[in-house]
C-alpha positions as CSV (number, residue, x, y, z in Angstrom):
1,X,-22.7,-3.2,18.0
2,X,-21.6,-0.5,15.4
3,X,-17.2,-1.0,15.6
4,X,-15.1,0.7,12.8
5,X,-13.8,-1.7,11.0
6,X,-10.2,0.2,9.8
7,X,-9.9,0.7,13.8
8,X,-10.3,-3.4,14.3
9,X,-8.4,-4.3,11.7
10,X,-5.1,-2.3,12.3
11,X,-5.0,-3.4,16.0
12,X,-5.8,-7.2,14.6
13,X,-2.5,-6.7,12.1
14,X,-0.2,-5.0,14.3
15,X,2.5,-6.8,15.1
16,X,2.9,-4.8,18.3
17,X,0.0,-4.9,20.0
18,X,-0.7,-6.8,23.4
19,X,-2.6,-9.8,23.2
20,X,-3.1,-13.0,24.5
21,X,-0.4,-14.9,22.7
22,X,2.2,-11.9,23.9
23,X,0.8,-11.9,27.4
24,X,1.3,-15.3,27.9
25,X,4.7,-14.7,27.2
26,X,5.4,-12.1,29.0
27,X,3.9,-13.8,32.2
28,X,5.8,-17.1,31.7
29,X,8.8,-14.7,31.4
30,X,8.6,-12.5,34.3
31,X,7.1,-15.7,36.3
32,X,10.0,-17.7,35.8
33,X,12.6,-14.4,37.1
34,X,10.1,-14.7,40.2
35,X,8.8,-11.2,39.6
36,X,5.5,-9.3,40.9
37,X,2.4,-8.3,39.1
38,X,4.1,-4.7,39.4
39,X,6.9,-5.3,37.2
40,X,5.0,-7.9,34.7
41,X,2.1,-4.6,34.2
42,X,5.3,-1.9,34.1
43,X,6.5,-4.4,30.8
44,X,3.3,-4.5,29.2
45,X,3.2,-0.8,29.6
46,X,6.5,-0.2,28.2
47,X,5.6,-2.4,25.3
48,X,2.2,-0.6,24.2
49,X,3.8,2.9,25.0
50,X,6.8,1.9,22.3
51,X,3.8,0.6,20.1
52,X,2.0,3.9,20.1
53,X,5.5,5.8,19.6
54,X,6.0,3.6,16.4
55,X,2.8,4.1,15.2
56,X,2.8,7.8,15.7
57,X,6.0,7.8,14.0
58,X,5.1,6.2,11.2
59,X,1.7,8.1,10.6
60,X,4.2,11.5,11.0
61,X,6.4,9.9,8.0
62,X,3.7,9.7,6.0
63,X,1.9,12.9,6.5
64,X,5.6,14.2,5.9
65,X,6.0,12.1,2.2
66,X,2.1,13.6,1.4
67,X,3.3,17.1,2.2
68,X,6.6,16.6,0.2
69,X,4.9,15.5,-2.8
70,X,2.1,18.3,-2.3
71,X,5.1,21.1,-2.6
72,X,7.3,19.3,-4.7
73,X,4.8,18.7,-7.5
74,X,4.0,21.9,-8.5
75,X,7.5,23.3,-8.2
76,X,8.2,21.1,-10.7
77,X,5.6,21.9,-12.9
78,X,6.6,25.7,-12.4
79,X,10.0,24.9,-13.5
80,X,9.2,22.7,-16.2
81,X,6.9,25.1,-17.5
């Protein structure tokens, strides 16, 4: 089996991603509140939607920074020159 090793990597590094350690948790959590399986998978959903809002965000700030230093680099050669 052919996997991408960036793609395994980042989701083995992210400190927000869902795995068994965090599951676990989330179980003995909502277990212990006497909740259903409804509410334990609506949390776990939650969590991975704000995981893949931060990480969207975060690649946006840097395609921003790029794009900043792009424009601002030859401005400042113009102006320099």
């Amino acid at each position: 089996m052919n996997r991408n090793h960036f793609a395994f990597q980042s989701v083995s590094d992210d400190r927000l991603a869902i795995n068994d350690a965090t599951r676990h948790q989330y179980y003995s959590t909502m277990q212990a509140e006497t909740c259903d399986d409804d509410l334990l998978l609506a949390a776990l959903n939650r969590r991975k939607a704000r995981a893949l809002i931060a990480r969207r965000d975060h690649r946006r700030l840097g395609i921003g920074l790029v794009v900043l230093a792009v424009c601002v680099v030859p401005a400042l050669v113009w102006w320099l020159g």
